[in-house]
mmCIF file of the C-alpha atoms, coordinates in Angstrom:
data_MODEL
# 
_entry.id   MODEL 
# 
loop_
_atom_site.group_PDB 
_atom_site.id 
_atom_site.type_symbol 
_atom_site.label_atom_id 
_atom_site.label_alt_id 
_atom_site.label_comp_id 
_atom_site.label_asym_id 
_atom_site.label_entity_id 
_atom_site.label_seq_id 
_atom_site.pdbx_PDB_ins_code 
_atom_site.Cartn_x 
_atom_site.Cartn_y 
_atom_site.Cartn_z 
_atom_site.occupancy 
_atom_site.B_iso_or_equiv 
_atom_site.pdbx_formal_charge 
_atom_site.auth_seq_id 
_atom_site.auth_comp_id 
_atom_site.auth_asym_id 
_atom_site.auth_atom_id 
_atom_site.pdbx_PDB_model_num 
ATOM 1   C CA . UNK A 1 1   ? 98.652  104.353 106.863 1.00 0.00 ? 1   UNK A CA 1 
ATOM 2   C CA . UNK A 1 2   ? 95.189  104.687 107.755 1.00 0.00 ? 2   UNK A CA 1 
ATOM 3   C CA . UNK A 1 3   ? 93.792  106.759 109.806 1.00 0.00 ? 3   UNK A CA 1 
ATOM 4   C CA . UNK A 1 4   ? 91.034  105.691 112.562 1.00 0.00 ? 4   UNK A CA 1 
ATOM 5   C CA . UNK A 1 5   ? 89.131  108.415 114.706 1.00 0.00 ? 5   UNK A CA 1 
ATOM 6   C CA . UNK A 1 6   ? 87.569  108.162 117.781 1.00 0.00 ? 6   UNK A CA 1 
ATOM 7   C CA . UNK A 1 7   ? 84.975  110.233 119.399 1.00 0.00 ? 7   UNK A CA 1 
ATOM 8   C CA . UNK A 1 8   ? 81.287  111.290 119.037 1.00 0.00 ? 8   UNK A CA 1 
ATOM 9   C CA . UNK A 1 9   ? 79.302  112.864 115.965 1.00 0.00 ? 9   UNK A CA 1 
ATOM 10  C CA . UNK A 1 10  ? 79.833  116.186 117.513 1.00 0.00 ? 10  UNK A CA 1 
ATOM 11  C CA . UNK A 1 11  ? 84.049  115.357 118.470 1.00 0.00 ? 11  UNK A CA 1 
ATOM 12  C CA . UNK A 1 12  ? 86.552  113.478 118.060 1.00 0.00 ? 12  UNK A CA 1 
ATOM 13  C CA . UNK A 1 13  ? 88.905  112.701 120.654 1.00 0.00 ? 13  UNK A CA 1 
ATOM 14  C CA . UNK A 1 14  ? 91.260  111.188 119.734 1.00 0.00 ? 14  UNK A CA 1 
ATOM 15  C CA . UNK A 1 15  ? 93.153  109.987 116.178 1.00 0.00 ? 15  UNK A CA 1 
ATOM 16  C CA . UNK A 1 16  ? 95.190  107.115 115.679 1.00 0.00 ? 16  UNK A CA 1 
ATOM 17  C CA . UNK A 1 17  ? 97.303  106.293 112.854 1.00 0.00 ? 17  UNK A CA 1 
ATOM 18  C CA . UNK A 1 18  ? 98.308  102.625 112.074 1.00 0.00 ? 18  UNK A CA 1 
ATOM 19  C CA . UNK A 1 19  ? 100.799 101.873 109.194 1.00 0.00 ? 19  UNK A CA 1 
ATOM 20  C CA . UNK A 1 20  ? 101.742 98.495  107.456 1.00 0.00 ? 20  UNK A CA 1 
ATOM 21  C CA . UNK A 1 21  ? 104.780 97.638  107.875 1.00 0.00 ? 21  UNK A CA 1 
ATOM 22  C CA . UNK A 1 22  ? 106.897 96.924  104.230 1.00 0.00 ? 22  UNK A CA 1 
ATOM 23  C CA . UNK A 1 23  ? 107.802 93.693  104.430 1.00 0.00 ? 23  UNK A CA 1 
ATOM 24  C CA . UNK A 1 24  ? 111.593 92.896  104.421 1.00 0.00 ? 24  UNK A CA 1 
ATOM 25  C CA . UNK A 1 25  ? 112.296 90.927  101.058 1.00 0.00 ? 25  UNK A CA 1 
ATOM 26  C CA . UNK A 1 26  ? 110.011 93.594  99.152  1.00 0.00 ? 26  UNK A CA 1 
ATOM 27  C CA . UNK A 1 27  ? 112.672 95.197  97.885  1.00 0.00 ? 27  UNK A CA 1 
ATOM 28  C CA . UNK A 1 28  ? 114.748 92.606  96.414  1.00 0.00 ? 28  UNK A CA 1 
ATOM 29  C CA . UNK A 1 29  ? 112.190 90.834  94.967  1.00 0.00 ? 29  UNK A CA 1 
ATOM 30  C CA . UNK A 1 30  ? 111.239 94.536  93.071  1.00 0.00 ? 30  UNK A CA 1 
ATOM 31  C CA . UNK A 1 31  ? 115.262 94.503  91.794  1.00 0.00 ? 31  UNK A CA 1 
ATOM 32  C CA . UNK A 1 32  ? 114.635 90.977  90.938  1.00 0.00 ? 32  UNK A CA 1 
ATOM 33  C CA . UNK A 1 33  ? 111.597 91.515  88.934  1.00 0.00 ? 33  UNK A CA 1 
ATOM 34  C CA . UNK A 1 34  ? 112.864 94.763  87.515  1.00 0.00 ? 34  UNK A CA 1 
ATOM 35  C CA . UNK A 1 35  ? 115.965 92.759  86.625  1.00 0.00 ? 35  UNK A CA 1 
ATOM 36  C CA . UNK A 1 36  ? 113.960 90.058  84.554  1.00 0.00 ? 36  UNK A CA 1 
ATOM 37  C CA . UNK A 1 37  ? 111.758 93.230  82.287  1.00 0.00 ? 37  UNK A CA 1 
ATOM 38  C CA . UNK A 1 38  ? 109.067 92.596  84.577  1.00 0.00 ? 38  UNK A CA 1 
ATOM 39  C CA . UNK A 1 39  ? 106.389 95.685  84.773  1.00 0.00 ? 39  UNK A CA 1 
ATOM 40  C CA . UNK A 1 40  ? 105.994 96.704  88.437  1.00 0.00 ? 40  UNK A CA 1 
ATOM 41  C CA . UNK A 1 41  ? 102.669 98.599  89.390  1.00 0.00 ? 41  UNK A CA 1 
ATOM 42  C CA . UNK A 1 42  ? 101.467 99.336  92.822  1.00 0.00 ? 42  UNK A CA 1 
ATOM 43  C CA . UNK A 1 43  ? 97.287  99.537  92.662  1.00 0.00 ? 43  UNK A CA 1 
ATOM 44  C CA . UNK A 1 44  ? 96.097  100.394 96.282  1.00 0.00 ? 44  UNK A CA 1 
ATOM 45  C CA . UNK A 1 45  ? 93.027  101.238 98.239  1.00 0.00 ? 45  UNK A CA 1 
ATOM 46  C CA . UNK A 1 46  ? 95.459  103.420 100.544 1.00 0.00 ? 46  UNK A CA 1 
ATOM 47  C CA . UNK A 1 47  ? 95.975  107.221 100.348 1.00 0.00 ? 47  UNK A CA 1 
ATOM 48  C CA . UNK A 1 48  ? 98.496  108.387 98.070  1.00 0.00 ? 48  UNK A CA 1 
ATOM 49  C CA . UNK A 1 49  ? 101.031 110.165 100.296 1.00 0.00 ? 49  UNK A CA 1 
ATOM 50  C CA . UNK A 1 50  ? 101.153 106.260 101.717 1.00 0.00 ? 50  UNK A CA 1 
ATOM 51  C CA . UNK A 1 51  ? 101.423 104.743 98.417  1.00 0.00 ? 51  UNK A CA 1 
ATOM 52  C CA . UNK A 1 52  ? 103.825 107.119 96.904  1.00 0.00 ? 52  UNK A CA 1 
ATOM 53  C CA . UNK A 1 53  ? 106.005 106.869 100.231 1.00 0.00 ? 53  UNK A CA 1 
ATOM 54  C CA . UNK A 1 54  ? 106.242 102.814 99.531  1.00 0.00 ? 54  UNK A CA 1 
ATOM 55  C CA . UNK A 1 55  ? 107.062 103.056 95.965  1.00 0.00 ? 55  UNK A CA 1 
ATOM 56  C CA . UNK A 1 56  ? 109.995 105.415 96.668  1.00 0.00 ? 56  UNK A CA 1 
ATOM 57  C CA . UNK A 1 57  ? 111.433 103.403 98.977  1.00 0.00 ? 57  UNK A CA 1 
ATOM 58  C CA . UNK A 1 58  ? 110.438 99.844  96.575  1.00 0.00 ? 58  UNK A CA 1 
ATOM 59  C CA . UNK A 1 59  ? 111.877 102.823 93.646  1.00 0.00 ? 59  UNK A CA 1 
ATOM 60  C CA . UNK A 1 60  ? 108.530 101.528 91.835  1.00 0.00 ? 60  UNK A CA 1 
ATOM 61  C CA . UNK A 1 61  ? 107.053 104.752 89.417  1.00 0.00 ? 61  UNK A CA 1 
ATOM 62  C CA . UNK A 1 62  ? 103.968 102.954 88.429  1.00 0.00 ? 62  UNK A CA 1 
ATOM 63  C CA . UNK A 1 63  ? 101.720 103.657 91.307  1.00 0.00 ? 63  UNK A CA 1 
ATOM 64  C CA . UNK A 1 64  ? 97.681  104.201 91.672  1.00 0.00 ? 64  UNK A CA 1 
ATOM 65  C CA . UNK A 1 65  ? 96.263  104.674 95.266  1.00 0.00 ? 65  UNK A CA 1 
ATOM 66  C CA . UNK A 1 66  ? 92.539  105.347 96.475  1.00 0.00 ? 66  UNK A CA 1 
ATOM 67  C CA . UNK A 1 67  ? 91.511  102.712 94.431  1.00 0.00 ? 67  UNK A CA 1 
ATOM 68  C CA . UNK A 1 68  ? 87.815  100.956 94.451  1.00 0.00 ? 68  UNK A CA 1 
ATOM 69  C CA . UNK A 1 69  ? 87.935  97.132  94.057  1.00 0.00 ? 69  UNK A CA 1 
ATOM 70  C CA . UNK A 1 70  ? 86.255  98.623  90.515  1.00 0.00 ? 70  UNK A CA 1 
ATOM 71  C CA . UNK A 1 71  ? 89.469  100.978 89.781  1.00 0.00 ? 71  UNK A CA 1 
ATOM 72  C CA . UNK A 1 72  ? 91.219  98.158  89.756  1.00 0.00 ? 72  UNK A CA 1 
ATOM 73  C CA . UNK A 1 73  ? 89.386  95.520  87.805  1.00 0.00 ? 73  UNK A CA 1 
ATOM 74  C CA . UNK A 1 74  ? 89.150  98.267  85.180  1.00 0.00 ? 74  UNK A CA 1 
ATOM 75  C CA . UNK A 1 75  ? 93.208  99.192  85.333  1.00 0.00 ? 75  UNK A CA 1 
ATOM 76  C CA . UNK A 1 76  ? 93.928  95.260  84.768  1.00 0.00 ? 76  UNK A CA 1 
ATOM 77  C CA . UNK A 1 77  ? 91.482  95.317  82.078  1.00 0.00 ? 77  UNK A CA 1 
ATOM 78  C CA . UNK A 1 78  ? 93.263  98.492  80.186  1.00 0.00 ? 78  UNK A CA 1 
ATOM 79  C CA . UNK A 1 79  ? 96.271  96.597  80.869  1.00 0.00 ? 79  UNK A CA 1 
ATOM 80  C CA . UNK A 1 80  ? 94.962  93.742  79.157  1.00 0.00 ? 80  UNK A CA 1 
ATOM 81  C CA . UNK A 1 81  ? 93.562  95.296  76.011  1.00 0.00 ? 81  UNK A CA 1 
ATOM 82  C CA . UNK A 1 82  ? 96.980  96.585  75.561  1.00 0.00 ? 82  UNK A CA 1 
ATOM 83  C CA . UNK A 1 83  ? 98.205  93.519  74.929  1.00 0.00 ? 83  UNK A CA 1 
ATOM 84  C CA . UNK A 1 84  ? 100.161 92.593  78.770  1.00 0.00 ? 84  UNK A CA 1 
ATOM 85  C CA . UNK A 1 85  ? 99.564  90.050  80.333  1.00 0.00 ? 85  UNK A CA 1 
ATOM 86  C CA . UNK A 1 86  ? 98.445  90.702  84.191  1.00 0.00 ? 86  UNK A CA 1 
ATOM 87  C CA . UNK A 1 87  ? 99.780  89.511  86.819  1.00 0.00 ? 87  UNK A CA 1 
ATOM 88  C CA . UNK A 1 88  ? 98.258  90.375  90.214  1.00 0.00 ? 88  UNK A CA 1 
ATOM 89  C CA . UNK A 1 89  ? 99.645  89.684  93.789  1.00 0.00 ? 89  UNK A CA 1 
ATOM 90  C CA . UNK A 1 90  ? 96.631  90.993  96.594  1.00 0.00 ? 90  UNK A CA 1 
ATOM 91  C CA . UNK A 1 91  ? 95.712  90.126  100.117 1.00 0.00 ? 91  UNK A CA 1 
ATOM 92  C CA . UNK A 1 92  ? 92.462  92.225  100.976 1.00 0.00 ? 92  UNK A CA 1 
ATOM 93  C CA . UNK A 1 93  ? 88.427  91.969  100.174 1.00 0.00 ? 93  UNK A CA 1 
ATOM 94  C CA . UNK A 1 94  ? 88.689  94.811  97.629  1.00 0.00 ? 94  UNK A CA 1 
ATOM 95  C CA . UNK A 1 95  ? 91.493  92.649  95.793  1.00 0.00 ? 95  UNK A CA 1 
ATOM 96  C CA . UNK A 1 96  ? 88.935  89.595  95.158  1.00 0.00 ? 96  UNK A CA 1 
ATOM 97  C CA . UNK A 1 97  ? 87.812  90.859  91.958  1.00 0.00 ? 97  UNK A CA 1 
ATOM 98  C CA . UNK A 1 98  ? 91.257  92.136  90.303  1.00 0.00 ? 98  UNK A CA 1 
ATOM 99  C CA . UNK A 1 99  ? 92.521  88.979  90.973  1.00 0.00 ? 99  UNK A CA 1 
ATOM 100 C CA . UNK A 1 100 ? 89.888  86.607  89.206  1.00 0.00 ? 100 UNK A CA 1 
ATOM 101 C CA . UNK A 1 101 ? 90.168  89.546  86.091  1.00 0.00 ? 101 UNK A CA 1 
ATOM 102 C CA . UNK A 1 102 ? 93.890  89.443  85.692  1.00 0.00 ? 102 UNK A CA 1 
ATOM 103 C CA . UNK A 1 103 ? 95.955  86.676  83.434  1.00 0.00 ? 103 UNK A CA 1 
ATOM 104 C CA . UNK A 1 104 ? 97.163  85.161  87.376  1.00 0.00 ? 104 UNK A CA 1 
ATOM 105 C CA . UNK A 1 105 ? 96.132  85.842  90.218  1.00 0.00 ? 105 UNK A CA 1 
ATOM 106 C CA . UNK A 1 106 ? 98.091  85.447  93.367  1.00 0.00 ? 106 UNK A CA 1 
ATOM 107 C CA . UNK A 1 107 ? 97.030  85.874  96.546  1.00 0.00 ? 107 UNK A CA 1 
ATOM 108 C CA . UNK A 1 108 ? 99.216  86.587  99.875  1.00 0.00 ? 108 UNK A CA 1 
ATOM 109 C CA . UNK A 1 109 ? 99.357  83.936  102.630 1.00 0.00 ? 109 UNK A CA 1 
ATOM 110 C CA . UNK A 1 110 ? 97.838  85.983  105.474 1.00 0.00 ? 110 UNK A CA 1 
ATOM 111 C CA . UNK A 1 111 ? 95.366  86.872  103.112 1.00 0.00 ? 111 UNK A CA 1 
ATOM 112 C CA . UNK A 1 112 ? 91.443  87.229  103.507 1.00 0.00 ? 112 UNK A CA 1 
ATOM 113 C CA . UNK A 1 113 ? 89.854  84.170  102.369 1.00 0.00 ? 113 UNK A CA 1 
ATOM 114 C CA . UNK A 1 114 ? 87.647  86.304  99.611  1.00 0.00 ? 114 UNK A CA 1 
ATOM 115 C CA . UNK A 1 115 ? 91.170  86.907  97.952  1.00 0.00 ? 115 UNK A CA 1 
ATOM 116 C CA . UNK A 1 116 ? 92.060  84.015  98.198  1.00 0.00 ? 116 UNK A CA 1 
ATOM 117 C CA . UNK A 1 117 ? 89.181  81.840  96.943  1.00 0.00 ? 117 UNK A CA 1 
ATOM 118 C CA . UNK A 1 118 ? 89.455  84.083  93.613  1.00 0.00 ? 118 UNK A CA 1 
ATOM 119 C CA . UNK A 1 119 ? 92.786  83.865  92.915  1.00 0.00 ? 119 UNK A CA 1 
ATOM 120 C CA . UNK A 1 120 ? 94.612  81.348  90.904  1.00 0.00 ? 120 UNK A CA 1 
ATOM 121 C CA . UNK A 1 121 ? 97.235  80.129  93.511  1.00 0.00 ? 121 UNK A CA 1 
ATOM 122 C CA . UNK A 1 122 ? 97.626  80.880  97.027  1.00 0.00 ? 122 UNK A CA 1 
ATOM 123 C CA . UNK A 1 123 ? 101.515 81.715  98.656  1.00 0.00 ? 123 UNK A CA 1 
ATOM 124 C CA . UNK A 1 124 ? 101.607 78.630  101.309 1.00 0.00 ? 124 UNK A CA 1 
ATOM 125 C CA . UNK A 1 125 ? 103.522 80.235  102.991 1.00 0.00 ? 125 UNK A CA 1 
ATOM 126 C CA . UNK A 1 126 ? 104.063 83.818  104.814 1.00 0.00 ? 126 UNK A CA 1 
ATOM 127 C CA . UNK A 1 127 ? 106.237 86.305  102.989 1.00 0.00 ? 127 UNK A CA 1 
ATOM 128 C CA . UNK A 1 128 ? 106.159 87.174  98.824  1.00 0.00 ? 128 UNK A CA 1 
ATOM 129 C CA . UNK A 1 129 ? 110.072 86.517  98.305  1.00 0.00 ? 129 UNK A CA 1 
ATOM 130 C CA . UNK A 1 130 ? 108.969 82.928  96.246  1.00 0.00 ? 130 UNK A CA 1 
ATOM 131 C CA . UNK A 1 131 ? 107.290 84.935  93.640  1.00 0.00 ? 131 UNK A CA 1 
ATOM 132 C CA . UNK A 1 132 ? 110.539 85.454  92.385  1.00 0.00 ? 132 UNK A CA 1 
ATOM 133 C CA . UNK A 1 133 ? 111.261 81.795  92.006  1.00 0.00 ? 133 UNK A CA 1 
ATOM 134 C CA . UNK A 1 134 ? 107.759 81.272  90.368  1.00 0.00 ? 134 UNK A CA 1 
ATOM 135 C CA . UNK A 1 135 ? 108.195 82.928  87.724  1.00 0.00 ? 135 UNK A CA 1 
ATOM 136 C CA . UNK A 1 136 ? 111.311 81.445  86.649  1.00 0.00 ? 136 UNK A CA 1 
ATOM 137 C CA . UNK A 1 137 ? 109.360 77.847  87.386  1.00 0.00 ? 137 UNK A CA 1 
ATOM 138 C CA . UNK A 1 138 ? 106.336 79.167  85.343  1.00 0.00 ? 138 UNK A CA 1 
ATOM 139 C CA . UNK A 1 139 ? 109.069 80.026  82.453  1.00 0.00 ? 139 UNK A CA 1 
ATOM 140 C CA . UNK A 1 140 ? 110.844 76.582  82.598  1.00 0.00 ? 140 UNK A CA 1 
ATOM 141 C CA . UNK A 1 141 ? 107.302 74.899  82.704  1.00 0.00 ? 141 UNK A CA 1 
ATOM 142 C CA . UNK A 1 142 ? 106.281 76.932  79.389  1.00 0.00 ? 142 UNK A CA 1 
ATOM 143 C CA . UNK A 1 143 ? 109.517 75.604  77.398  1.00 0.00 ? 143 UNK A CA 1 
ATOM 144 C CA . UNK A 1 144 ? 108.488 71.947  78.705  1.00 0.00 ? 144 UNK A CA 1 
ATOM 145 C CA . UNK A 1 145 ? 105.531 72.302  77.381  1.00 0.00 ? 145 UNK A CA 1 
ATOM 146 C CA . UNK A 1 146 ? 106.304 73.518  74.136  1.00 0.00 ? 146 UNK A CA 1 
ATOM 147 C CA . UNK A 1 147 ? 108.976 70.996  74.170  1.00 0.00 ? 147 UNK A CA 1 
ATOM 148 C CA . UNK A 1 148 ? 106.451 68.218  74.528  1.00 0.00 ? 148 UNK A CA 1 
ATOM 149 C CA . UNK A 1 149 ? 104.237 69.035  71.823  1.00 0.00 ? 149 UNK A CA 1 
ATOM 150 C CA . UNK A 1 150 ? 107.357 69.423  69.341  1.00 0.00 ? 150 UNK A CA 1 
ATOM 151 C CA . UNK A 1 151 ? 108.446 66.550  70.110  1.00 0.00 ? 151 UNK A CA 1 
ATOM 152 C CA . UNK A 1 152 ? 104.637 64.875  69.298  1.00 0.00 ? 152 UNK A CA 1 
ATOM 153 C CA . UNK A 1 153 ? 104.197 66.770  66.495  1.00 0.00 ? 153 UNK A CA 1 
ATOM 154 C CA . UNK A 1 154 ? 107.008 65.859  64.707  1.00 0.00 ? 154 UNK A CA 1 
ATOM 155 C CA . UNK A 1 155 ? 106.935 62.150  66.043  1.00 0.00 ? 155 UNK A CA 1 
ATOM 156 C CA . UNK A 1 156 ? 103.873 62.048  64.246  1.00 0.00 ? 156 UNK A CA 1 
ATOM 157 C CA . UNK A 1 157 ? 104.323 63.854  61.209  1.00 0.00 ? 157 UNK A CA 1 
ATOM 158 C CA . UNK A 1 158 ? 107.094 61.622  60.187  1.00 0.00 ? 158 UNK A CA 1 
ATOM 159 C CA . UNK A 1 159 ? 105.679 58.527  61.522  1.00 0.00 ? 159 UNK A CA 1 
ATOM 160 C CA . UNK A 1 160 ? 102.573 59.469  59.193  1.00 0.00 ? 160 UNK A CA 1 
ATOM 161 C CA . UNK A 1 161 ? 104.569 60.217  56.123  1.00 0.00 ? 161 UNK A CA 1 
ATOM 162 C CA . UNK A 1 162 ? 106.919 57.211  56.223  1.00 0.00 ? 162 UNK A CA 1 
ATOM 163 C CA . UNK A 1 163 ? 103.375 54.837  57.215  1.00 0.00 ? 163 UNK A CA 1 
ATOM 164 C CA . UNK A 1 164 ? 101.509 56.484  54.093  1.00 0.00 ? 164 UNK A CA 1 
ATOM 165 C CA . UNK A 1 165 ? 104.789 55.745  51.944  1.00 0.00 ? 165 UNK A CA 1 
ATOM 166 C CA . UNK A 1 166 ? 104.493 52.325  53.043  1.00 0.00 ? 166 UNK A CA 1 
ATOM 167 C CA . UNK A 1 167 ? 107.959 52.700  54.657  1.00 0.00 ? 167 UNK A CA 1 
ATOM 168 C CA . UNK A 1 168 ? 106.660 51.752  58.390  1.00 0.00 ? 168 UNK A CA 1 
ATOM 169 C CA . UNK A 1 169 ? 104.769 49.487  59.377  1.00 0.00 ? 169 UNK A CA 1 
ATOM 170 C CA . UNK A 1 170 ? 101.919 49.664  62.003  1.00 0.00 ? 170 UNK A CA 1 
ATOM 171 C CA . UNK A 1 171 ? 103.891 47.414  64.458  1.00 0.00 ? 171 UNK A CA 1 
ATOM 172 C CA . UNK A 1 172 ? 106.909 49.897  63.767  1.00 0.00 ? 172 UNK A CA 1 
ATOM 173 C CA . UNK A 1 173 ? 103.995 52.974  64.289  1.00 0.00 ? 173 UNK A CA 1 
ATOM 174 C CA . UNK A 1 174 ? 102.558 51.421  67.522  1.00 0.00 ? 174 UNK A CA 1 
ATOM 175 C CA . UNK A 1 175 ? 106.290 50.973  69.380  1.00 0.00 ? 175 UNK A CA 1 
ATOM 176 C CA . UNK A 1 176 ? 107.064 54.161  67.899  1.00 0.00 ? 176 UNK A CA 1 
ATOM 177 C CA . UNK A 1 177 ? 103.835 55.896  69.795  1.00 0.00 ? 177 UNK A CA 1 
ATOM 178 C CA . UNK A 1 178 ? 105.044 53.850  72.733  1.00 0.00 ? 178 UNK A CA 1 
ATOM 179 C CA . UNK A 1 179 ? 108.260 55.385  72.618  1.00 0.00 ? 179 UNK A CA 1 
ATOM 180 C CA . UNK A 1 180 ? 107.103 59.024  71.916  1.00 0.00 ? 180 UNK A CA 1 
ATOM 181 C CA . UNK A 1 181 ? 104.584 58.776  74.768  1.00 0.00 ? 181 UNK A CA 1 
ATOM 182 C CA . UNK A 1 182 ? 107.591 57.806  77.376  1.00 0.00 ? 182 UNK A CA 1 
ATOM 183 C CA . UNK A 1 183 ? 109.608 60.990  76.210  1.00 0.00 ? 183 UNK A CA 1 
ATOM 184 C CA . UNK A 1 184 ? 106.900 63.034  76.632  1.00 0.00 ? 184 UNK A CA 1 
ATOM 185 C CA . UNK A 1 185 ? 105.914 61.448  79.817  1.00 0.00 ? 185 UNK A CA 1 
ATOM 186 C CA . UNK A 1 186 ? 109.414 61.064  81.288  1.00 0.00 ? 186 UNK A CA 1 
ATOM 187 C CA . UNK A 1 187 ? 110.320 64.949  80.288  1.00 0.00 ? 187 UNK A CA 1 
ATOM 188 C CA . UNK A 1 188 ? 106.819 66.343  81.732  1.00 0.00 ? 188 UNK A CA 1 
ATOM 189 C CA . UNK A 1 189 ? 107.970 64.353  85.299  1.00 0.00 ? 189 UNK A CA 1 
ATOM 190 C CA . UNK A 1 190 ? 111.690 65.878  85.648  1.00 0.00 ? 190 UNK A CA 1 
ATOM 191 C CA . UNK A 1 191 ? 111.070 68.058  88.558  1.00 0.00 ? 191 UNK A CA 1 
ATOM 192 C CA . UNK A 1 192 ? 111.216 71.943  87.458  1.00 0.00 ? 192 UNK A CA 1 
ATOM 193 C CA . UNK A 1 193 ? 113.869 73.607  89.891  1.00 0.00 ? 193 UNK A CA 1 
ATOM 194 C CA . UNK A 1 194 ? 112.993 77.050  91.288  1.00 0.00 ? 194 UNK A CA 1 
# 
């Protein structure tokens, strides 16, 4: 929560507490990520007792509150130089520069637009539950990929070798290309399911 006073330099009058409410798929996407080895960190500019109250109730152990926009550029970049890969999910000003630091950054739909404009992708719409799904879409998009240049690469290292044996001919070579290029074309366009 944070707190916002009222009064004069000599009194306050009045304090007034306002508090974020958690949203209500947070906790099964956290299972969900848990559930898939994924490394769950809260990194927040709130107070702790707030931070430490959301993580117990997200059961998240990995937390960091009172953090500068700076404290958190330089946690991704510890993160990094131990060999993770960061993946960062903000909404506020003092997210802008953790998010163009880490590996992908994500930010919220109700976002400010400083978050936003340096992050990688944007949530289109309101509410995090399809981060779950993206992952499993970025996953499925990493195996078509790799699929794609197998599938090249060893097109055209036997296409080479039976050419340079004189076993093919470039007409042969040329349809063969053809035909190559339509796999990889035709397997790149199959929609990826989330």
């Amino acid at each position: 929560s944070t707190l916002v006073l009222f009064g004069t330099a000599e009194q306050c009058h009045a304090i007034v507490e306002l508090a974020d409410e958690l949203k209500p798929e947070a906790q099964e996407l956290i299972r969900k990520l848990k559930a898939q080895a994924v490394d769950v960190t809260i990194c927040s500019g709130d107070r702790t007792p707030v931070v430490e109250r959301i993580a117990q109730s997200l059961g998240i152990t990995d937390t960091h509150a009172e953090m500068t926009s700076a404290g958190k550029m330089e946690f991704i970049q510890e993160q990094q130089a131990a060999g993770k890969k960061v993946m960062m999910v903000g909404d506020g000003i003092n997210d802008a520069q953790a998010l163009s630091r880490s590996d992908f950054g994500l930010a919220v739909f109700s976002g400010q637009l400083p978050a936003k404009m340096s992050s990688d992708g944007s949530f289109l719409t309101k509410g995090i539950s399809p981060l779950n799904d993206l992952l499993g879409i970025m996953r499925r998009i990493r195996r078509k990929i790799i699929l794609n240049y197998t599938w090249s690469f060893l097109y055209n290292v036997v296409g080479l070798g039976l050419a340079a044996v004189g076993l093919l001919s470039p007409t042969y070579c040329a349809f063969g290309m053809v035909f190559s290029n339509f796999v990889v074309l035709f397997n790149s366009m199959v929609r990826v399911k989330g």
